[in-house]
C-alpha positions as a printed Julia matrix, in Angstrom:
331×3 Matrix{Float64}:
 70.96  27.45  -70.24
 72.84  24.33  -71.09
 74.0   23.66  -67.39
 71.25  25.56  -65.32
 72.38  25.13  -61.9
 69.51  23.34  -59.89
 66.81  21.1   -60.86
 63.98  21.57  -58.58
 60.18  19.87  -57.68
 57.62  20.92  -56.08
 59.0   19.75  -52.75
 61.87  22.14  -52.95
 59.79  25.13  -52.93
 58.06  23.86  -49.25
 60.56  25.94  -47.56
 60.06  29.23  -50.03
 57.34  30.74  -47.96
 59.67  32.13  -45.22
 61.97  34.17  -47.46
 60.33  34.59  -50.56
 59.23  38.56  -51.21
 56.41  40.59  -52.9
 53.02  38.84  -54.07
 52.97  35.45  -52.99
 51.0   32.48  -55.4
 50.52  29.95  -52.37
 49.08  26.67  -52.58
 46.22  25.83  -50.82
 48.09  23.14  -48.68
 51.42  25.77  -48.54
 53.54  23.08  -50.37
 54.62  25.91  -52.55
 54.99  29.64  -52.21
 56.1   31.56  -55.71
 56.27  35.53  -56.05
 53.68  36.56  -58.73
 55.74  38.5   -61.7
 54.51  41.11  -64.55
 55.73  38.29  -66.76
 52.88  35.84  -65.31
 50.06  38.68  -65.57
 51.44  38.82  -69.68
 51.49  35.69  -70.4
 47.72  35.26  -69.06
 46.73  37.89  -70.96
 48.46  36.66  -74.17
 46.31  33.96  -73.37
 42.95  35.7   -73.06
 43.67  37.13  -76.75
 45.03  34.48  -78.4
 41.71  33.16  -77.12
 39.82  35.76  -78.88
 39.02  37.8   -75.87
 39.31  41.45  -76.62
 38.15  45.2   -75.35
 34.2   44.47  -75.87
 34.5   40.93  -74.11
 33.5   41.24  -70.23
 34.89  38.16  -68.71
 33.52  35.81  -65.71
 36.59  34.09  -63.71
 35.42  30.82  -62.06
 38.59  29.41  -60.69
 39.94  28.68  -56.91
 42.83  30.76  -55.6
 45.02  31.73  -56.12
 44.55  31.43  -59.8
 41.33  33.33  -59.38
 42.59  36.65  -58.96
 45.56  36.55  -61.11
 43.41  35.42  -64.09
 41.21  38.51  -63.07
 43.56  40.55  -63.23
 45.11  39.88  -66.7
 41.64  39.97  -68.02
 40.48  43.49  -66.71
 44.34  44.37  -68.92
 42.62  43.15  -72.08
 38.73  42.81  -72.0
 36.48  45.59  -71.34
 35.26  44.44  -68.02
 36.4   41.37  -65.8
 35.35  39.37  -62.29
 36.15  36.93  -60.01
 33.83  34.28  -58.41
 34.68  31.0   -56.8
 34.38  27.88  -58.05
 31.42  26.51  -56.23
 27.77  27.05  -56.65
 26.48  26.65  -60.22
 23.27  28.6   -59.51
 25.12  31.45  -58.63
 27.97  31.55  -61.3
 24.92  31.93  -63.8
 23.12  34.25  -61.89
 26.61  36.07  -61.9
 27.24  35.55  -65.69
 24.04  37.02  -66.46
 24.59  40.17  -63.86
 27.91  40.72  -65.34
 26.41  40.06  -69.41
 29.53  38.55  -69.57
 31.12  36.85  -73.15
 33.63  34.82  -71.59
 34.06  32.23  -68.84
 37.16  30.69  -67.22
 36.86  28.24  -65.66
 38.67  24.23  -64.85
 37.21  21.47  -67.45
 35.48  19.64  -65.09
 33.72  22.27  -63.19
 32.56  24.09  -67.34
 31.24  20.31  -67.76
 29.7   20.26  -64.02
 27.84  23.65  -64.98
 26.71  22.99  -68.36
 25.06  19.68  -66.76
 23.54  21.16  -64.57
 22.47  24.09  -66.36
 20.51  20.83  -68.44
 19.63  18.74  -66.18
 18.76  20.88  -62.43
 18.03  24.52  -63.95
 16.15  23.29  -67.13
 18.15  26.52  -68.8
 19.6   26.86  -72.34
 22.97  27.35  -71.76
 23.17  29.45  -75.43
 20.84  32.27  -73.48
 24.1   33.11  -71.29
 25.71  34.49  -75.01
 28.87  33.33  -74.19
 31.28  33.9   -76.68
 34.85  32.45  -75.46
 35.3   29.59  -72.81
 38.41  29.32  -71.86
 39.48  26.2   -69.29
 42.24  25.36  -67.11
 43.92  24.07  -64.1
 42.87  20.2   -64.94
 43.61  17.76  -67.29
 40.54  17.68  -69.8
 38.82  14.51  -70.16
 38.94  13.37  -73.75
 36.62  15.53  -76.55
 35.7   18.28  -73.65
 36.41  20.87  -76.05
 34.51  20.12  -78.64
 31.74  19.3   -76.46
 31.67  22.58  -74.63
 32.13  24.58  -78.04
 28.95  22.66  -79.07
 26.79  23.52  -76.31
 27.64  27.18  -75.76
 27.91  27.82  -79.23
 31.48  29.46  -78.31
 34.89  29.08  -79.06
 36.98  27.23  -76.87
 40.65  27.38  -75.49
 42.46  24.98  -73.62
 45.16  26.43  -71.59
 48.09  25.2   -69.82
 48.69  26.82  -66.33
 52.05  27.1   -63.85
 51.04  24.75  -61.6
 52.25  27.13  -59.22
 51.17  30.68  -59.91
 48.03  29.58  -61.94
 49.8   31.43  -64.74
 49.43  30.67  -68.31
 52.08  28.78  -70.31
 50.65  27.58  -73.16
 47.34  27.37  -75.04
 45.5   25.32  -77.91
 42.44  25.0   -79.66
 41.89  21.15  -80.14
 43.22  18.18  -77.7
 44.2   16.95  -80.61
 46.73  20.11  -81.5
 50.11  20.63  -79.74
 50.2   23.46  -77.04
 51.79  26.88  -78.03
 54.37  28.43  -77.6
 56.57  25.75  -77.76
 57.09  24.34  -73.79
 60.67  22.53  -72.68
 60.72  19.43  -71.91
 63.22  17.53  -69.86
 63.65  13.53  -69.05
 61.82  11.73  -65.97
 65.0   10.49  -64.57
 67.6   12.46  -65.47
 68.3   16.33  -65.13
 68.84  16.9   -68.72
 66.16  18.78  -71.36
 64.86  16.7   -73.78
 62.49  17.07  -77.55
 59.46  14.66  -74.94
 58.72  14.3   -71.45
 58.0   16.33  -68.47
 57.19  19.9   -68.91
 59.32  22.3   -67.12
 60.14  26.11  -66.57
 63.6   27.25  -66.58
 65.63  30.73  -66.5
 69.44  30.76  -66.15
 69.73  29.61  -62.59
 67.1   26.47  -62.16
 64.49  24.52  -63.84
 61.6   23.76  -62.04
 59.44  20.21  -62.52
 55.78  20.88  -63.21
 54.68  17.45  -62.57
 53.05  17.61  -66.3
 53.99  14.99  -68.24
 53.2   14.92  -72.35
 52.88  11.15  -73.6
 50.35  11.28  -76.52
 48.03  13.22  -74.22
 48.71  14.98  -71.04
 49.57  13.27  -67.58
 51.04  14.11  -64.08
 54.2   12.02  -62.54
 55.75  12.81  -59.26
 54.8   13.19  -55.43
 51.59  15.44  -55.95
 47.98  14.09  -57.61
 46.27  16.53  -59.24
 42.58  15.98  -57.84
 39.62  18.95  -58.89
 42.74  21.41  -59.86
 44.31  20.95  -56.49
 47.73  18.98  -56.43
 47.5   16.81  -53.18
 50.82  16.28  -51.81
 51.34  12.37  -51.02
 54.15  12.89  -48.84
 52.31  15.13  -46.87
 49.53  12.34  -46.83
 52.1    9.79  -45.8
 52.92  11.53  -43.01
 49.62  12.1   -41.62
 48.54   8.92  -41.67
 51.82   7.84  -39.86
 50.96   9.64  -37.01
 47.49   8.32  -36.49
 48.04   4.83  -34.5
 46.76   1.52  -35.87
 47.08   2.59  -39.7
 48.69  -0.17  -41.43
 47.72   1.31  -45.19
 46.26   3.22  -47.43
 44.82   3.81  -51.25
 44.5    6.72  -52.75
 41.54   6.11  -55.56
 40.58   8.57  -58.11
 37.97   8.7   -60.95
 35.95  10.74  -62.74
 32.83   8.77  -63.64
 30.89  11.87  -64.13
 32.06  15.16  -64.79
 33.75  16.06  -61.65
 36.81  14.06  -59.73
 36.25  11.87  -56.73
 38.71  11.04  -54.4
 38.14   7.84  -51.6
 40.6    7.14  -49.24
 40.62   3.13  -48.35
 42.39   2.8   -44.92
 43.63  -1.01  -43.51
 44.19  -0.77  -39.83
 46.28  -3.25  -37.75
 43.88  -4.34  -35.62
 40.13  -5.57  -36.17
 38.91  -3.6   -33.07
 39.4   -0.02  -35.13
 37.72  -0.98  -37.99
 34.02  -0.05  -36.66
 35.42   2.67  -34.17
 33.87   5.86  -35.55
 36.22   7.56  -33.45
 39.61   6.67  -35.73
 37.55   7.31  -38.37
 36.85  10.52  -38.01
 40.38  11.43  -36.8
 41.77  10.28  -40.14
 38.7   12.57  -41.91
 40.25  15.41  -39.52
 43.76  14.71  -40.71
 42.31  15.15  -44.49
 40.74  18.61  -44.06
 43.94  19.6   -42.55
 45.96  18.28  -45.54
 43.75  19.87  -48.48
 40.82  21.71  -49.52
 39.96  18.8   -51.07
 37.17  16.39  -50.26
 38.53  12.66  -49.89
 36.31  10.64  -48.03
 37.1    8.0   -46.14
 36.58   4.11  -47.05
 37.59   1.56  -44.17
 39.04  -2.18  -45.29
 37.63  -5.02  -43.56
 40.45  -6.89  -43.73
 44.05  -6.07  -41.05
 47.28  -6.22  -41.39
 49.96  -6.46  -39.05
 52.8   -4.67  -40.15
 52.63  -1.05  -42.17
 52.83  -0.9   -46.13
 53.38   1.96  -48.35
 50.59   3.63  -49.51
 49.15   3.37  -53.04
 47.41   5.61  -55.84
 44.95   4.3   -58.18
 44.12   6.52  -60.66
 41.19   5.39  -62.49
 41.43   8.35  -64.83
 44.35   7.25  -66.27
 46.0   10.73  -65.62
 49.1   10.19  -63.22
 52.05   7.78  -64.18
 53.55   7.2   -61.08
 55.38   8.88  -58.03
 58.86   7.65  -58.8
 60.31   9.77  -62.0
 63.16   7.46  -61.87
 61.04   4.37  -62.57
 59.82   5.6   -65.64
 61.22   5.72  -69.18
């Protein structure tokens, strides 16, 4: 393992659809295309019991795929009963959670928050009637004292777990933002293919070591060519390129936040010429171009102000969750 023989991203798996065999884990924009293992189903369930889950627990799964079903799958190995929904809809993930009697959701940060808001604030329900005994949440980075929060309001315990950004697998779980994530997870520097005690989190057997694009500084971040935006990772090459194609785009920001308890995304477009900037037309051509990129909702914010010649795109990420794009610019 000291001299594994390629170091790969994300980007290097674009091409793994058309020969990889068995289960696929795709992504929702195909960037990446990983055969599910046994290994990833164990780990997930290790997770599920180190989170307390266990043969009386029935377990709700409210996560996108394909995370959905694998997480599904390890929990029907270790709880007595287990389902998947979607993410979306609140009203019916607690009409479901109350069909099922279920003691245990899964579910991304943002969309446990988004629920247990709502569950206050549009449903006028307690949220301790559901009986929920275990929330367990994943596929985002947690907004600071989520986990404490959530534990309050359920009355539950609560896990934090670290998924394979490409399978959906677990890698690593804790109990406290404040506590380090276990088992132990390798670590390798931003700019140079060599492990390393800190930086970006990374999963290796004898022949490669692939880049997660999860970076632990104090707390956890992302760093790389993908944004992680509502527990999608949004390729910004593959944005790039779309927007090259669409005539008259002279730039672009990429702004994310999370103001409330879900992430927004607004795309700010500059054309080269004032006569596009009121033309609903090129508007809605670049919101076309979007859907085709990702599941994810970015709308679409035009500048008032031109430019004449093209500049590279930026991301603002108000969340303070992604470092940068270029690994090599950062120590």
């Amino acid at each position: 393992m000291n001299h594994p023989a390629r170091w790969l991203t994300r980007d290097d798996l674009a091409s793994a659809a058309a020969t990889a065999t068995g289960l696929l884990q795709l992504s929702p924009d195909a960037s990446s295309a990983v055969p599910l293992t046994p290994h990833d189903v164990a780990t997930t369930a290790d997770a599920l019991r180190a989170a307390g889950v266990g043969e009386r627990d029935r377990v709700v799964v409210a996560l996108a795929e394909p995370a959905g079903s694998l997480w599904a799958s390890a929990a029907a190995e270790v709880a007595g009963a287990a389902a998947a929904t979607g993410p979306r809809g609140r009203m019916r993930l607690h009409h479901v959670l109350s069909s099922v009697r279920a003691t245990t959701l899964v579910a991304t940060p943002t969309g446990a928050m988004d629920f247990l808001a709502r569950l206050h604030l549009e449903f006028l329900l307690d949220p301790l009637d559901l009986g929920l005994r275990q929330v367990i949440v994943t596929g985002e980075i947690a907004s600071p004292h989520t986990l404490t929060h959530l534990a309050g309001e359920f009355d539950a315990t609560v896990t934090e777990v670290l998924a394979n950004p490409f399978t959906g697998a677990a890698m690593a779980w804790r109990s406290s933002q404040d506590s380090d994530f276990a088992p132990a997870l390798r670590k390798a520097r931003l700019g140079k293919d060599e492990f390393a005690d800190s930086g970006e989190i990374v999963v290796a057997d004898d022949d490669t070591v692939l880049r997660t694009g999860y970076v632990m500084r104090g707390s956890l971040h992302t760093v790389g060519d993908h944004l992680l935006i509502r527990g999608v990772w949004v390729s910004l090459a593959r944005l790039d390129k779309a927007m090259s194609k669409i005539d008259g785009v002279a730039g672009w920001e990429l702004t994310v936040s999370r103001q409330g308890t879900l992430d927004a995304a607004a795309l700010t477009i500059r054309f080269t010429r004032q006569s596009l900037v009121g033309n609903p037309m090129w508007k809605s051509r670049i919101e076309q171009a979007l859907q085709g990129l990702t599941p994810v909702k970015i709308a679409v914010e035009i500048s008032p102000e031109v430019g004449e010649s093209r500049t590279p795109g930026i991301v603002t990420d108000l969340r303070g969750q992604h470092l940068g794009r270029d690994r090599a610019l950062l120590t």
